[in-house]
N, C-alpha and C positions, 0 to 999 in steps of 0.2 A: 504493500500500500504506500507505503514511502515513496521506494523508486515512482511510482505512478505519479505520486504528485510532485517528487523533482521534477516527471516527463513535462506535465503539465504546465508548469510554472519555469520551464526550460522553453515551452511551445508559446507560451504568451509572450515573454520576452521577446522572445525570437521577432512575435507577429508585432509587436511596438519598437523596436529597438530605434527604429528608425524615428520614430515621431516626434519627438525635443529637437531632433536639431531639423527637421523639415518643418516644424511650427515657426523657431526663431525665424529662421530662412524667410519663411512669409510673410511675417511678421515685419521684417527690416525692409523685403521689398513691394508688399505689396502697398505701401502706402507712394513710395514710391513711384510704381504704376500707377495708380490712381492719379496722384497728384498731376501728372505729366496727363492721363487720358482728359482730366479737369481743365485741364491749361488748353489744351490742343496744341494748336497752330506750330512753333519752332520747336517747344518742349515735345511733344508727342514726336514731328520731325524728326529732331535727332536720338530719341530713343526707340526709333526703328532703326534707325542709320546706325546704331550702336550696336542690334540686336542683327544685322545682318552682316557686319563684320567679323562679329560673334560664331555667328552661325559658319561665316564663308568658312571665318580658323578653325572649326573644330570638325567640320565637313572636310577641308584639304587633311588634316589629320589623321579620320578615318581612312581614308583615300590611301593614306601612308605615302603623299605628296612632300617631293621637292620644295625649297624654300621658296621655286618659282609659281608653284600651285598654294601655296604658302602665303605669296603674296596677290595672286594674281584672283582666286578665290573671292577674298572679300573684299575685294577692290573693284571686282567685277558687280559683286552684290548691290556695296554701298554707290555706286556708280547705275546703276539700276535706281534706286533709289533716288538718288537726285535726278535723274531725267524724269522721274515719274513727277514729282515736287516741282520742278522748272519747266518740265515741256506738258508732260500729260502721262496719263496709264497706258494710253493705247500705243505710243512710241515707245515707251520705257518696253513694254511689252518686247516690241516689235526691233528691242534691242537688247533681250533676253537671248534673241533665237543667235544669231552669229557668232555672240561672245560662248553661249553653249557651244555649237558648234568648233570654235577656234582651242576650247578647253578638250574638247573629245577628242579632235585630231594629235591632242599634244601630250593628253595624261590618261584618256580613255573615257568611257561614257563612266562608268561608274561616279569618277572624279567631276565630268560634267554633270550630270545628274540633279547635283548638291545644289547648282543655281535655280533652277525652275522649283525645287522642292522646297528651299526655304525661300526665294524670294518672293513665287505667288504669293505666297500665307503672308509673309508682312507686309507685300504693297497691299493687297487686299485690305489688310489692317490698318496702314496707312489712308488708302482712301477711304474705309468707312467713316474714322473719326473726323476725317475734313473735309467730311460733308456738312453744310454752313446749316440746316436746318437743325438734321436730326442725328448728328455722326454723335454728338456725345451721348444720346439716348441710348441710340444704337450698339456701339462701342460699351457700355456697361451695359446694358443685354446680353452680349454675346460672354465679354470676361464673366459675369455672375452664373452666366448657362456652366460655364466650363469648368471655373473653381467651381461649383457644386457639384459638377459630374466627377472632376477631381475627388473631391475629399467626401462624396457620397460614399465611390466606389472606393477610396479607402479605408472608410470607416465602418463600412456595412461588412465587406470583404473579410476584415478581420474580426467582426467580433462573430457575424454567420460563417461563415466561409463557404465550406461544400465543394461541387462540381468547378473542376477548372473551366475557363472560360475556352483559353486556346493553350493548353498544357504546351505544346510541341512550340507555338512563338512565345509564350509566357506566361511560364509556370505558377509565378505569384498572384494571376487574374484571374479569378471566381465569377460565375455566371451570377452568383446573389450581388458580388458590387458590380459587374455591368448593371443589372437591373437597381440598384440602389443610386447609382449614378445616375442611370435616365431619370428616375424619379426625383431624384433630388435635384440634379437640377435643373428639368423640367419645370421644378417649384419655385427654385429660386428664381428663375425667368420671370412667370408667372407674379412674384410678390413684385420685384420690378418694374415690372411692365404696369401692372397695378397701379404700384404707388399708393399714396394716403386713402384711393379708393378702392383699396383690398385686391386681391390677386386676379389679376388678369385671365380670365380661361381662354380668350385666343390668342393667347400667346405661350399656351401649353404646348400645340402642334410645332411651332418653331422654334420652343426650347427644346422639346424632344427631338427635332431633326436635327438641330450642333451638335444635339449631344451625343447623337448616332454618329456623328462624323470625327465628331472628337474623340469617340473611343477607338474609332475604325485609324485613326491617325495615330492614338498612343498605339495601336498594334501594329501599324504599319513600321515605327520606329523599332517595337522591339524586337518585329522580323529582324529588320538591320540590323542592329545589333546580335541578335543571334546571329546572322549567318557570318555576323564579321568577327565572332567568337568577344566580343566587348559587353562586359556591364552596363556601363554609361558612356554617352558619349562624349562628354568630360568630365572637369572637376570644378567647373565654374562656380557652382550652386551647392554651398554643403548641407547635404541631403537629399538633394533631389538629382545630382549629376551635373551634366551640363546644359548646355541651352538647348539643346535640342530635347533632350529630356524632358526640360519645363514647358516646352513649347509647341510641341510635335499633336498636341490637341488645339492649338489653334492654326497651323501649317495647313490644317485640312477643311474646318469649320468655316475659317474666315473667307475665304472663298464662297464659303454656300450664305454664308452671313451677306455677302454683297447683291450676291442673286437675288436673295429675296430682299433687300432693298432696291435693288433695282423692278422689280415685278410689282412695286407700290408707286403711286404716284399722290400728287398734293401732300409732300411734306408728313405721310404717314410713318409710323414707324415700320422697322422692318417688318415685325409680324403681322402687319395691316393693321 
């Protein structure tokens, strides 16, 4: 009976160990974040322009890139980024395609890859918040979808657990917190959306669609990961890895988050 309960109390640990210093972690940046999505305009700017040089460095890393992929990486990124800011999305875009190209003939697709997978997702992000009506609404819809599917699916995850979600891409992810993540933060969309006049139900349907994408995103990463035999894909973030890690749920969502503001018209919010 002993041993049983060292097991036990060896198995909880284990399922928290990680949670104090991924609390601090949020704790210091997500105020952070916010402040900068509250500001918009330069501050929001440059902390995309931050989070895609980020991204270029730990992407050329994976890649096990040259100092010239090294640098050429998030320089490609953060240069994507300013064309989007100074000329438009549709150019910035349409200046994704050859810099990729010019990265595949030189380091291989895998290494080109890295540009279109993290840059959509942040210019996406980029332009929902500077959008002059409703990007800051927007833009806190979509973060509050995501930290709740986040720390749903973490918290649900381990105190239910049960059936793995995708054992063979990753082993730590239980179908009880997918489903705790939709729900949660499908909810916390919903209180949002709301506001002081109580929780929004149509904007249930398009909390729960990021949230489907945002999970389909943390799985997409930790494919990658597994198949590149890596934990994390850095150390930027202690407790949660690196920025891809923290990120890899909006890389996918923010995209679908534009769509449907774009399929609303008169200044509505993204969930109509």
């Amino acid at each position: 009976m002993r041993a049983l309960f060292d097991m036990s109390a060896s198995t909880v640990n284990g399922r928290w160990s990680d949670f104090g210093i991924r609390l601090l972690s949020a704790a210091i940046l997500g105020p952070v974040v916010l402040l900068c999505v509250w500001s918009g305009g330069i501050a929001w700017a440059l902390l995309v322009e931050l989070g895609l040089l980020g991204l270029g460095a730990e992407w050329a890393r994976l890649a096990k890139g040259d100092r010239g992929l090294m640098m050429l990486l998030p320089l490609a990124l953060a240069f994507s980024g300013a064309v989007a800011i100074k000329v438009g999305y549709p150019t910035a875009l349409a200046v994704m395609v050859p810099l990729t190209l010019l990265i595949a003939l030189r380091y291989g697709w895998f290494a080109a890859i890295g540009l279109p997978y993290a840059g959509l997702g942040l210019l996406a992000l980029l332009w929902l918040r500077l959008q002059p009506h409703r990007g800051l609404h927007d833009t806190l819809f979509l973060l509050t979808v995501i930290w709740g599917t986040d720390i749903g699916a973490y918290l649900v995850g381990r105190v239910i657990g049960g059936a793995k979600l995708a054992p063979r891409i990753s082993p730590g992810k239980t179908r009880s917190g997918s489903l705790g993540g939709l729900i949660i933060g499908g909810l916390c969309g919903a209180v949002v959306a709301g506001g002081l006049h109580g929780p929004d139900a149509f904007a249930l349907l398009a909390g729960g669609l990021l949230s489907i994408f945002a999970q389909a995103g943390d799985l997409l990463e930790s494919a990658i990961k597994r198949k590149l035999g890596v934990k994390d894909s850095g150390r930027t973030i202690p407790g949660h890895g690196g920025l891809f890690d923290r990120l890899d749920s909006f890389l996918t969502a923010a995209p679908v988050a534009v769509v449907l503001a774009l399929s609303v018209h008169g200044g509505l919010p993204l969930w109509g």
